[in-house]
N, C-alpha and C positions, 0 to 999 in steps of 0.2 A: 902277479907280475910275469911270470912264466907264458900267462896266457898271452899279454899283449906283446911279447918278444916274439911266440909263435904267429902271432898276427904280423909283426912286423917284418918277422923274416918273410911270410909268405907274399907281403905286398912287394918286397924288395926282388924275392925272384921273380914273381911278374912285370916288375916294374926293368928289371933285366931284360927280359922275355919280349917283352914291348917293345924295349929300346933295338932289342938284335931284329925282330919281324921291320921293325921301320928300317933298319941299315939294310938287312936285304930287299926291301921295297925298295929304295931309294936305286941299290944298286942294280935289282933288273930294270928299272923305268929308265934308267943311264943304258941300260945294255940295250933296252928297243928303240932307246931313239939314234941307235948307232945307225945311218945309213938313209936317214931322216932330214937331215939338216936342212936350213932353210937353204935354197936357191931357186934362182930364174928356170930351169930345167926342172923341178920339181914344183914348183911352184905350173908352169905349162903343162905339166904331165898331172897334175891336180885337174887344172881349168877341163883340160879334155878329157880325162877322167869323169867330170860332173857334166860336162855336155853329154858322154854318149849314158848315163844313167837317165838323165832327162830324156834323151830319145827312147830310151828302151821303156821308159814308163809309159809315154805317149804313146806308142806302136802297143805296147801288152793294151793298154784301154781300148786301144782300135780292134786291137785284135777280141776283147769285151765284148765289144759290139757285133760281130759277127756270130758269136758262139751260138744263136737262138736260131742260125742258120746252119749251123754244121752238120753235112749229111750222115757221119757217122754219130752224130749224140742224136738225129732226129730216126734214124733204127732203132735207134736202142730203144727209143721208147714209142716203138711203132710194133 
């Protein structure tokens, strides 16, 4: 008997333990979307945010393509 009371206490303070790790979960994901909310001004400053990601990927590809021309990597292996 003894034995299934120490089982049960020990599920009960995990079962504690769980419950407090999910309140402060709860409560930092409340603390990062302080400053987040949705509006038209962040929602703009999104869109142009994904535009210049998109350009910067296209330009680094471009810039890919040049690398088998670069005078300082064609030294190095000269």
């Amino acid at each position: 008997m003894t034995r299934l009371r120490n089982v049960y206490c020990k599920l009960e303070t995990d079962f504690q333990s769980s419950k407090k790790g999910l309140s402060e979960l709860a409560d930092q994901c409340d603390e990062l979307k302080k400053g987040r909310e949705e509006s038209d001004e962040r929602e703009e400053a999104l869109a142009e945010l994904k535009s210049i990601e998109q350009k910067y990927n296209v330009l680094k590809d471009e810039m890919g393509q040049y690398a088998d021309n670069d005078p300082a990597a064609f030294e190095k292996t000269s």
